[in-house]
C-alpha positions, 0 to 999 in steps of 0.5 A: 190251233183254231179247230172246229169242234170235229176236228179238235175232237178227231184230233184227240182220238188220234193223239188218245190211239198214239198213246193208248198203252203210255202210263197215266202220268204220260196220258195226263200230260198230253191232256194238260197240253190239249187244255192248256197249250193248244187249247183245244177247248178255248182254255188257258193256263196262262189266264188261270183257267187250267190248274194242275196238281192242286192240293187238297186236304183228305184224311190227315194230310194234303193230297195232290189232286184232281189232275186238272181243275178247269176254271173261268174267272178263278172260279173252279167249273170242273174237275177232270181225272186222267187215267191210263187211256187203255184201262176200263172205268172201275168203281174206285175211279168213279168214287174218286171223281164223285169224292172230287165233286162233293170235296167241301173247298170245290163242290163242283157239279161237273167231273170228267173220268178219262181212261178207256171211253170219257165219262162225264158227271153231273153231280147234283149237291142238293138231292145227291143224284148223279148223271152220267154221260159215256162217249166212246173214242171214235172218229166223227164226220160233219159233225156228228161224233160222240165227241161233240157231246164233250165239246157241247158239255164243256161250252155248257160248263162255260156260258152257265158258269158266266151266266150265259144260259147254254149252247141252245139259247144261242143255236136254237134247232127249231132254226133252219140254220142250226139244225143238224 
């Protein structure tokens, strides 16, 4: 499925209403197919990118988590932690992410929290500031939606990964032809 980034982000809100009341393990499995099969965001399981059900040792035992690992080239980018999409962002969801980030086997500086609204993260490892980025579940035209911020992030999280820069070194707004 080759959709623009309005329309994959469209798509995702209407699939986000069809099953905004489903059980977590429901909405995590919608999720793991808009990455892995219809690759909404250019990710492939078959090439590695997307794991699911990973283990990591917390405490005494291992666990399994976070939902989904996103990688390029076996090397882990971000965590992203599904929840049920009618709940609101609670405390305990964040620091479960944030635990994710600064887990020593990931160490990753982006996590992102879906439930009620997608929340992003960006965890600086050296002075322990956090960021975060909320981005409600609304149509957008042209666009113009929240939801671009998500699609924009993800294609950050790539190109810095490979050593790319970012989305604006390759689409500069002081060009005519890039802006808006």
């Amino acid at each position: 499925m080759k959709l623009n980034y309005t329309e994959a982000w469209n798509f995702i809100v209407e699939e986000r209403n069809k099953f905004f009341n489903e059980k977590e393990d429901v909405v995590q499995k919608r999720w793991e197919s808009y990455f892995a099969e219809a690759e909404l965001f250019g990710y492939s399981k078959i090439k590695g990118d997307i794991k699911v059900g990973e283990k990591l040792h917390i405490g005494s035992k291992d666990r399994e988590i976070p939902d989904i690992i996103i990688c390029i080239g076996n090397i882990e980018q971000f965590v992203v932690e599904l929840k049920q999409l009618s709940f609101p962002k609670t405390n305990s969801y964040e620091l479960q992410l944030l635990t994710y980030l600064s887990h020593p086997s990931l160490r990753l500086p982006v996590g992102v929290l879906i439930c009620e609204k997608i929340y992003i993260y960006y965890y600086d490892h050296s002075d322990g500031k956090i960021i975060n980025l909320e981005i409600p579940f609304e149509k957008g035209e042209d666009g113009h939606s929240d939801g671009d911020v998500l699609l924009h992030a993800v294609t950050d999280a790539i190109l810095g990964a490979s050593g790319l820069g970012d989305i604006g070194s390759y689409f500069p707004q002081k060009k005519k032809k890039w802006k808006d």
